[in-house]
N, C-alpha and C positions, 0 to 999 in steps of 0.2 A: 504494500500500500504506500501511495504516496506520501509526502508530510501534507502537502495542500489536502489530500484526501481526509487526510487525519484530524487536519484544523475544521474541515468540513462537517468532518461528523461529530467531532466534540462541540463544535457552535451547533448544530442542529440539538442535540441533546439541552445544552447547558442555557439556552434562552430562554425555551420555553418554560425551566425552572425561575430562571431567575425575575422575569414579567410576571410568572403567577403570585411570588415571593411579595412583589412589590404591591401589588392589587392587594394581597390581604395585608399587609400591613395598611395601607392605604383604606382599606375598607372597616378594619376594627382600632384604629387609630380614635383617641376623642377628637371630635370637629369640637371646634367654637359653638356657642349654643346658637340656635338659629339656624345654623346648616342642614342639610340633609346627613342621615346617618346612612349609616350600611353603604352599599355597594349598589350599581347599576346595574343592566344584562351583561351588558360588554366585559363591566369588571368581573360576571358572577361564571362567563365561557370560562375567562380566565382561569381563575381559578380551577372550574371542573378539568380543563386541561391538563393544568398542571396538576394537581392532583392526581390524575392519570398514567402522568406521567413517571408520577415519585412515585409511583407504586409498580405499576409496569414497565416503565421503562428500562430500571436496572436489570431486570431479568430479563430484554429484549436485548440489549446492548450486548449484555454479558455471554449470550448465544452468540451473537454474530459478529461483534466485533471485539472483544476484548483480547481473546488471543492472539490478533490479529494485528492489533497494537501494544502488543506486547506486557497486557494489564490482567494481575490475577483475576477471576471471571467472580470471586467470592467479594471482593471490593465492592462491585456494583451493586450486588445482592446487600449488599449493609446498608443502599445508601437506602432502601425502601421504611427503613425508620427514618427517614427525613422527616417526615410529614406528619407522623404521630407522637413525635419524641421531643424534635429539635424546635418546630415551627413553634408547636404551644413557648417555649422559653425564650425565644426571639422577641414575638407578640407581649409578654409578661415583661420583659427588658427594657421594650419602647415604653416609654410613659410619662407625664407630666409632675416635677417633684409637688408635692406638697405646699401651696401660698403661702406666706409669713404672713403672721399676724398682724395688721395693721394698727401701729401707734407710733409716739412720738422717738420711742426706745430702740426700734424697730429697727436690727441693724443690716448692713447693705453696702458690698461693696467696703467691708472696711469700717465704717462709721455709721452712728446712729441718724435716723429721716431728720433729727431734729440737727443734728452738726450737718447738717448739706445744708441747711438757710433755706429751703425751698416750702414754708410751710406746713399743714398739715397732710400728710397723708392720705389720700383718697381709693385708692384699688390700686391691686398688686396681681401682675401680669408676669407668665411664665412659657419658658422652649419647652420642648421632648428632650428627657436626656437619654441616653442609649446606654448600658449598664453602669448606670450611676455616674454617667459623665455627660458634657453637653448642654447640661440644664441650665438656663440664664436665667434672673429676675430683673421685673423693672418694674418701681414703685411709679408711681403718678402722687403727686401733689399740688396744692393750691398755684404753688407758684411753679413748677417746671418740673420734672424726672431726673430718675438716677437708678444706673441699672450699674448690675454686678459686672455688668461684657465690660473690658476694657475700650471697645469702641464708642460704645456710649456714654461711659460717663457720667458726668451731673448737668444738666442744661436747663437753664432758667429758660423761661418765655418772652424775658426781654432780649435774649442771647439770639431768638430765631428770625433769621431775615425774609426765610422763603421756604413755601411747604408745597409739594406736588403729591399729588395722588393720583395713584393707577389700579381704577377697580374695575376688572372685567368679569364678565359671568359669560360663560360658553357654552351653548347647547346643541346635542346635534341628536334628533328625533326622539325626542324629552331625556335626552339621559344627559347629563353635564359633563361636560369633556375639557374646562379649563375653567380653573376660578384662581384669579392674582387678585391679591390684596397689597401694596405696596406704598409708604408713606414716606416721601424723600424729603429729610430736608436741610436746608443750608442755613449754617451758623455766620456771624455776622464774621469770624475772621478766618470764613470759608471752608471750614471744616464741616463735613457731608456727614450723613448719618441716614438710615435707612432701618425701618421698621416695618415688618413685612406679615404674612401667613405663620411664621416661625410661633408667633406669640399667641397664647389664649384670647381669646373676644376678642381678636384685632379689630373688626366692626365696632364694638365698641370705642374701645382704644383709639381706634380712625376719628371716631365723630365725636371725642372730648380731646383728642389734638387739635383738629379743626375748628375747635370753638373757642379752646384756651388763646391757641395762635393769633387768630382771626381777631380774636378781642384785644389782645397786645398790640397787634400791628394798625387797628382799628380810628385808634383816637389820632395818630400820626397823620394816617392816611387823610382824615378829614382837616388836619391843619394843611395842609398843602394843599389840599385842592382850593382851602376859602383864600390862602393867598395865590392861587391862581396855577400852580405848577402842575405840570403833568405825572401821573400815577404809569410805572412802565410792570404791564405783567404779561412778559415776554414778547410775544408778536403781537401782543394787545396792549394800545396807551389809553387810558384815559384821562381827559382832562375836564376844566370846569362844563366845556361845553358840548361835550359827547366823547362817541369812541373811535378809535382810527383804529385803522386794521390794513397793512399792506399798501397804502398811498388812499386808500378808502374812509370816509369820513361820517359818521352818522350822527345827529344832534341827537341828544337827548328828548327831547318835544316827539322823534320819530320812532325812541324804541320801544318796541312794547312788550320786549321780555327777555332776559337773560338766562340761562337755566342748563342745566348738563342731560345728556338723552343720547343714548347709545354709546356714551363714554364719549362722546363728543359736549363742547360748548357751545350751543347753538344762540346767537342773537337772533332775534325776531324783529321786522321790523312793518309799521304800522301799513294796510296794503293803503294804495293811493284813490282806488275805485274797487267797487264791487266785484268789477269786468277782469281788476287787477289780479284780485285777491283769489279768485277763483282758477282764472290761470296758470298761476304760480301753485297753487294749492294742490292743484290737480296732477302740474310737473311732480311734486315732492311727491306726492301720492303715491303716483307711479313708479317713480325712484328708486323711491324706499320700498317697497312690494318687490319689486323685482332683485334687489340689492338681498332682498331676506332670503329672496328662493338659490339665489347663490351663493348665499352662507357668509354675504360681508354685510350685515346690518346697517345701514347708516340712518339716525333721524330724521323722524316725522313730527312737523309742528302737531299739536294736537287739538286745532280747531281756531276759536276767539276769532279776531280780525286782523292777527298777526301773520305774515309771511319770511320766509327765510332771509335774511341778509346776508349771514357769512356764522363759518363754525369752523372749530379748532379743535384739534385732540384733546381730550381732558388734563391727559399727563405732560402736556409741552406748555400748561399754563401754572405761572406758579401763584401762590394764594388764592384760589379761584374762590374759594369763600367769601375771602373778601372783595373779590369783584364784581361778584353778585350780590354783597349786599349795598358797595357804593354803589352799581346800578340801579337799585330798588330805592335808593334813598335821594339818587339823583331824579330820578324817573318822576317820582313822587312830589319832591318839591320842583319840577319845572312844571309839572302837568296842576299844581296849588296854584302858581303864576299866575297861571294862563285861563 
């Protein structure tokens, strides 16, 4: 037998173990609460496969090619306790440590929540360690975090200049085939930090970073705009008198909604006629329908008297919180004006 032959039949054996491997940990792993539990079709072939395999397999191998490659034929036969013996202890290995108890004593990283300056304590967020290693924590507090990773650190809320989020949900004929949760953000002396699916409730975790942030960067953002400067959140500026986008320009008095929809930033903008609106509506319409039956989703306004202006990835905008709320509070007080 050849070696290429050789490599051929130990990758034909050794994949299909290692993909089934992966599906059950992935399938009896704890989700975040909120998620779906268990396992799909797709994830649940898997596994029959593979289980199939650990069990028949070695006794098929070991007939026809073991001697062949030169491997005692009794080796393979051992490995059919894979699957009853090894797997359960694998699965029992993966797990989440145990929260710390949440107080001011609480210690993390070295020092008590209360020696980090970051006030009180509020929820305590945890990795998967893999035999008793791997495991992170990361408090949340009034004023900013402090996790045990040495990536992370201690970071106040005044410390955060820019936060992007990238939350996909993936579906392909109702079974979920990709879920990113990912929370980037950038410190004021440019130092990156990313928090991701790794952590318990990330959903959570996501939408009390997004609000602490938001609130921090918040009161700034409104002294600049009343002295009249422009707000830069990436390929989107805003200033006192609308938003630009690309050499493109929309006044405030025109927009009639800012909002995220398909993982996209979609501005809306006021239609000009009936005749208008309907047209335009009818493009998206179709767009979007036919966009879904080829499996790249892109948003659909969802009615009012608004039509599309211009949309951005969600993840290429940074603070988007906060630009959807000075749009809401812009919108609002030009539309009080008038």
């Amino acid at each position: 037998m050849t070696p290429k032959r050789k490599q051929l039949i130990l990758s034909v054996c050794t994949i299909p173990v290692l993909i089934g491997v992966v599906s059950i940990v992935e399938a009896f792993t704890a989700k975040p609460q909120g998620n779906p539990q268990g396992m799909g079709g797709f994830e649940a072939l898997l596994v029959v496969v593979t289980i199939f395999w650990g069990v028949f397999g070695p006794a098929i191998f070991a007939s026809r090619y073991a001697k062949e490659l030169g491997m005692p034929g009794g080796v393979w036969g051992l490995m059919s306790i894979f699957f009853p013996v090894i797997t359960p202890t694998l699965l029992a290995s993966i797990r989440r440590p145990a929260l710390p108890a949440l107080a001011p004593d609480t210690m993390i990283a070295g020092k008590s929540v209360r020696d980090w300056n970051l006030g009180q304590p509020i929820k305590a967020y945890n990795t998967t360690q893999f035999l008793g290693m791997g495991g992170r924590t990361l408090i949340l507090a009034t004023q900013g975090f402090v996790g045990d990773d040495q990536k992370i650190g201690c970071v106040a809320w005044s410390e955060v200049k820019e936060i992007y989020q990238n939350l996909r949900d993936q579906y392909m004929n109702g079974m979920q085939t990709a879920r990113v949760r990912q929370y980037n953000l950038v410190l004021e002396g440019g130092r990156k930090l990313r928090l991701d699916g790794r952590y318990s409730d990330i959903d959570e975790l996501g939408r009390r970073l997004q609000l602490q942030i938001t609130t921090a960067l918040n009161a700034k953002a409104g002294v600049m705009l009343e002295r009249g400067d422009r707000l830069e959140f990436g390929p989107l500026t805003v200033t006192p008198i609308g938003l630009a986008f690309k050499g493109q320009e929309l006044p405030w008095s025109e927009v009639e909604s800012v909002g995220v929809n398909m993982g996209y930033l979609v501005i809306g903008r006021s239609a000009g006629s009936r005749a208008d609106y309907a047209m335009h509506h009818s493009i998206e319409t179709v767009a979007g329908v036919l966009t879904r039956i080829a499996g790249t989703a892109q948003p659909m306004l969802g009615g009012g008297r608004g039509i599309q202006w211009n949309k951005v990835a969600a993840n290429k905008v940074p603070n988007i919180c906060l630009l959807i709320a000075v749009a809401d509070v812009m919108t609002a007080k030009t539309r009080s004006v008038t």
